[in-house]
N, C-alpha and C positions, 0 to 999 in steps of 0.2 A: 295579835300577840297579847292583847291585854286579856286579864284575866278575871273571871268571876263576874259579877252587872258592866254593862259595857252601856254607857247616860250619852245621848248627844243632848247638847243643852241650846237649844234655836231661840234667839230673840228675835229673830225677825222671823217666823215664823211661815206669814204671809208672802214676806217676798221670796223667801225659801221655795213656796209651793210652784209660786210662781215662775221664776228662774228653772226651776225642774221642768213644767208645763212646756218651756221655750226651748228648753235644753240645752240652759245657758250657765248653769249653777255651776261658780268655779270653785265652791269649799266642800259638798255635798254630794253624791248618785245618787240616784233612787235606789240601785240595786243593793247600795248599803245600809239603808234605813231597816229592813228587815234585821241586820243581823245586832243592831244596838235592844239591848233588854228594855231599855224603857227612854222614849223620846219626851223631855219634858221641853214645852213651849210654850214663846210668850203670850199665847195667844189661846185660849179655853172655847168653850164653842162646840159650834159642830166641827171645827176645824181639826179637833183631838179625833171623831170619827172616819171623816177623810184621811185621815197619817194611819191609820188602823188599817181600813175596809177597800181603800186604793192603793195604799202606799206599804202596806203589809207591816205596818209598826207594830209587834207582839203586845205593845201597851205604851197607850202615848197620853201623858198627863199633864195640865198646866201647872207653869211654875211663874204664877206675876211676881212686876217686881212687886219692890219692897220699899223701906225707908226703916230709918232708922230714930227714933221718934224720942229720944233725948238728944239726938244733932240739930232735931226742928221742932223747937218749942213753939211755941204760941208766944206774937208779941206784941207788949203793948206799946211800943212807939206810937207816933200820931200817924196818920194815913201820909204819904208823900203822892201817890197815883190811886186815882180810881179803879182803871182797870190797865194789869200790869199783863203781858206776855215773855215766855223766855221762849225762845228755843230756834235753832239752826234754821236758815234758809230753805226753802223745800218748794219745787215748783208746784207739786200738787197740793200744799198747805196753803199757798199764796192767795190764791181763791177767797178760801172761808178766813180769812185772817182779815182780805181786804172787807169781807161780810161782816164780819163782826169784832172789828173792831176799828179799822181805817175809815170806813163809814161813819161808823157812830162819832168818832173822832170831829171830822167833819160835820156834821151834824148838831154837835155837843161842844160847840169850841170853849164853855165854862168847866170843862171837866178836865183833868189832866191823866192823858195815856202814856206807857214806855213798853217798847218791843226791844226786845236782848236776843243776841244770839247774832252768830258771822253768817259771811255769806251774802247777805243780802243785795243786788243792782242798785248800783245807780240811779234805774230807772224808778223805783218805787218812789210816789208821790206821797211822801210820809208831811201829814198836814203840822202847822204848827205847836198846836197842844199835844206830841207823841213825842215824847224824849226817845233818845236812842243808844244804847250800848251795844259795842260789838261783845263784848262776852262781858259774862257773870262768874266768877269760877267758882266750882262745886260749895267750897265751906263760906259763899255768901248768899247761896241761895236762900238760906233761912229769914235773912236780914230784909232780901228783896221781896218774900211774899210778905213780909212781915208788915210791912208798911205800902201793900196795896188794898186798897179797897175790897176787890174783888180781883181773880186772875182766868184769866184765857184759856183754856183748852182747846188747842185743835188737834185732828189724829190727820195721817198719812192716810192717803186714799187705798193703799192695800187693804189699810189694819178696817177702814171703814166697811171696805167689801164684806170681810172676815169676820166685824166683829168680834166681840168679847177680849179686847186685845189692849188694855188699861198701863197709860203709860205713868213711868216713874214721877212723870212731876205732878201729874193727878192725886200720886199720894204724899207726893213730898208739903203740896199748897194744903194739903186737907188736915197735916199733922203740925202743922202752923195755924191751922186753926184758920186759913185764907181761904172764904169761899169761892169755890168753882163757878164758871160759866163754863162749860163744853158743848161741842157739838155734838150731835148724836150720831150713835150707831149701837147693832144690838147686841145687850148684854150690860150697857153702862149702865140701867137698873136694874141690876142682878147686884153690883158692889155698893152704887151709891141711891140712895131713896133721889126719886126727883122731887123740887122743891121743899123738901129736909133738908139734906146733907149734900144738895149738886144743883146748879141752877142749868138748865138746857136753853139750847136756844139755834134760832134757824137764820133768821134775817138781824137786820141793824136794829129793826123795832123791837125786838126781843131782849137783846142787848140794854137797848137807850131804858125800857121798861125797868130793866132791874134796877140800874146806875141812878135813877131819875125817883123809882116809886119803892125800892126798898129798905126799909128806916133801918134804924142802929140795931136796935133790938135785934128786929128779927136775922140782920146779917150776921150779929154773933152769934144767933142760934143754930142759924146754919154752920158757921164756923165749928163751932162745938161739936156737932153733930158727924162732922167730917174727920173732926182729930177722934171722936169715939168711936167710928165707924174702925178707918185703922189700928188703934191703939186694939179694936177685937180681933183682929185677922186680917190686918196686913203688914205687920213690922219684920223684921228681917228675921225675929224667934221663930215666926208663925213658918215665914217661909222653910225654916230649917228644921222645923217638926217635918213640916211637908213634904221636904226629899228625904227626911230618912226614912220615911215612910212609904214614899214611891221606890226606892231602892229594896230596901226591904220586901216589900210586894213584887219587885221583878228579882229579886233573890229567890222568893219563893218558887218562881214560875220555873227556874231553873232548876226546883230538884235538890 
């Protein structure tokens, strides 16, 4: 019924493809992706190829998030955690969380870690230097990167399959000027330079390395480098040049 560019707009992207593969997707068909003008997704890649060339998407374009970078200044509080994590409960995150950061934890009992976010069992062996919140709510996430040393990234095992698939608090910690440690998958240098503007990391020693051997200096440069990185092409303006633009271009397509 609707009229003129018809947008579905996928943040999960990955599980989208997925749940289709299964034949399990209760919000989406495959047989209606065709008929949307232009599929924008949270997820860039070759993943925009597949929505095209198997999924018959007339034009499928990413749309990452965003932040909005006068809500996440850079702060100069004094550090309260070294290395801080936010985010929900996730069986398949549970893993590289206990890698790299429960580990080091353990490992590092002179450091001080905190994991945020619900959900979490009972059972997790959360060691004694990991403070714990069950939530953070949105307008204090600024405060919480603001006063971590460094912060955590981990991605969902879909988005890792998928790559290129850069989650919101990646950009929320970097226009706070909090340097990253993530784990890898491809595409994360394509947005962020590794060791400029993103620290990567695999195991607990990667981790302990950074927390243990990287001085002030060079942390705020990284810092810097991550809010500039954003402040060029990832703030919520950039994103909204960007669909008028994929709109527009599936306007055209239409004639």
């Amino acid at each position: 019924m609707a009229r003129g560019v018809k947008a579905f707009y996928d943040i999960d992207t990955p599980v989208t493809l997925a749940a289709l593969d299964a034949g399990r997707c209760d919000y989406l068909s495959a047989d209606l992706i065709p008929g949307y003008g232009v599929y924008l997704s949270f997820t860039g890649g070759p993943t925009l190829e597949r929505l095209e060339r198997h999924h018959g998407s007339p034009m499928a374009r990413a749309l990452y998030c965003c932040v909005d970078p006068a809500l996440y200044p850079p702060s100069r509080r004094p550090a309260r955690w070294d290395l801080s994590y936010l985010g929900t409960f996730s069986a398949d995150r549970q893993p590289v969380l206990d890698r790299l950061l429960v580990e080091p934890a353990r490992r590092a009992p002179h450091l001080r870690f905190v994991v945020a976010g619900p959900q979490y069992p009972d059972t997790v062996d959360w060691p004694a230097n990991v403070e714990r919140f069950n939530h953070v709510s949105p307008p204090d996430h600024p405060e919480f990167y603001g006063v971590s040393r460094f912060t955590l990234n981990v991605t969902r095992a879909d988005m890792v399959r998928a790559g290129w698939s850069p989650s919101v608090r990646l950009f929320e910690a970097a226009a706070c000027a909090t340097p990253v440690i993530s784990d890898r998958w491809d595409g994360i240098e394509a947005i962020f330079s590794a060791g400029r503007t993103i620290l990567l990391a695999e195991a607990a020693e990667d981790v302990l390395s950074v927390l243990d051997e990287v001085g002030e200096d060079r942390r705020q440069a990284i810092g810097r480098g991550a809010r500039a990185t954003v402040l060029d092409a990832h703030t919520a303006a950039h994103r909204a040049a960007e669909l008028e633009g994929h709109l527009l271009a599936a306007g055209r397509r239409l004639g």
